[in-house]
N, C-alpha and C positions, 0 to 999 in steps of 0.2 A: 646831541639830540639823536634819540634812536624812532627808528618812525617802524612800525605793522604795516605791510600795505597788502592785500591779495595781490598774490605774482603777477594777473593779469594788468594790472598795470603797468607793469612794466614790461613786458613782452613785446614783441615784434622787431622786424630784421630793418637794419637800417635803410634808409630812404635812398630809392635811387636817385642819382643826380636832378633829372628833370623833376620828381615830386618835390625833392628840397626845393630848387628853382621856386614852384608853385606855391613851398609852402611859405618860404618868408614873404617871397612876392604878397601874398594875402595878411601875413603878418605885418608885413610895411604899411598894406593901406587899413588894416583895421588900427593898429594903432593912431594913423592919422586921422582917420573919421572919429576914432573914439577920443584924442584930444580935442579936435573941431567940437564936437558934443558938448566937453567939459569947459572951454571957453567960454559959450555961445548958448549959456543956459536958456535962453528966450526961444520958444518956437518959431517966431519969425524970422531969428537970427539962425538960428540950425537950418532952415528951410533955404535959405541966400547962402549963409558964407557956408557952409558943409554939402552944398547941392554938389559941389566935383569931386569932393573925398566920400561920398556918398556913392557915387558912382563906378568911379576907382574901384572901391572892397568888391562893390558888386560884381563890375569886372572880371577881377581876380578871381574871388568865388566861380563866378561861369566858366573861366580859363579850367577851373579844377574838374567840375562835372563835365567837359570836353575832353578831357583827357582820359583814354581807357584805362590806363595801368594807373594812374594816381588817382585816379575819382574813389575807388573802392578803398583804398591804403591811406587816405588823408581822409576822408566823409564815412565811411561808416566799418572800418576796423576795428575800432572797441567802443565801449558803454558808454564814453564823456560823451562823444559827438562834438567834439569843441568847436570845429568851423560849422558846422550846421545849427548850431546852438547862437554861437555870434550871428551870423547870417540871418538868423531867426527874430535874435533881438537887435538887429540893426534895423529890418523890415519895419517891426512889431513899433519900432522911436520915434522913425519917417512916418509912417502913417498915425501913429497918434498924433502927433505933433501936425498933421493934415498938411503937410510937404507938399505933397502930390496934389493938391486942391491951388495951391498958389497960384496966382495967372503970372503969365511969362516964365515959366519954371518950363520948360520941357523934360517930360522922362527919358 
């Protein structure tokens, strides 16, 4: 397979230890919220058993914009935005799904 891609794709200097740290850290719990999702297609059910992998990505995500040198090189270095894009449609699941309305659910 031969693939065209604009160079900017692929560009930039590899990750310092601590933003790697950060990045799989966020990879670990989006993959696991994003399995809980795929289990637990019921709203009600995503609202209960996905309320702590929910948390988790979010976590992690906040871990990332705390951090000075990896918030700008993991959040907004090139065009994808892929952690603010997930982060966005993670939000965008929980509130339609009206997560946040459930009683007993703390945020």
């Amino acid at each position: 397979v031969f693939l065209l891609c604009p160079t900017a794709v692929f560009t930039g200097a590899k990750l310092e230890p601590e933003c790697s740290k950060l990045q799989l850290q966020f990879a670990t719990q989006s993959s696991a919220f994003t399995t809980c999702l795929g289990k637990n297609t019921k709203p009600v059910r995503i609202c209960v058993t996905c309320f702590n992998s929910y948390h988790l990505v979010n976590d992690s995500y906040y871990n990332i914009t705390q951090s000075g040198k990896c918030s700008d090189v993991l959040l907004d270095s090139d065009n994808a935005m892929v952690i603010r894009r997930l982060v966005g449609g993670y939000h965008n699941m929980w509130t339609s799904a009206l997560c946040s309305t459930c009683s007993g659910l703390t945020e």
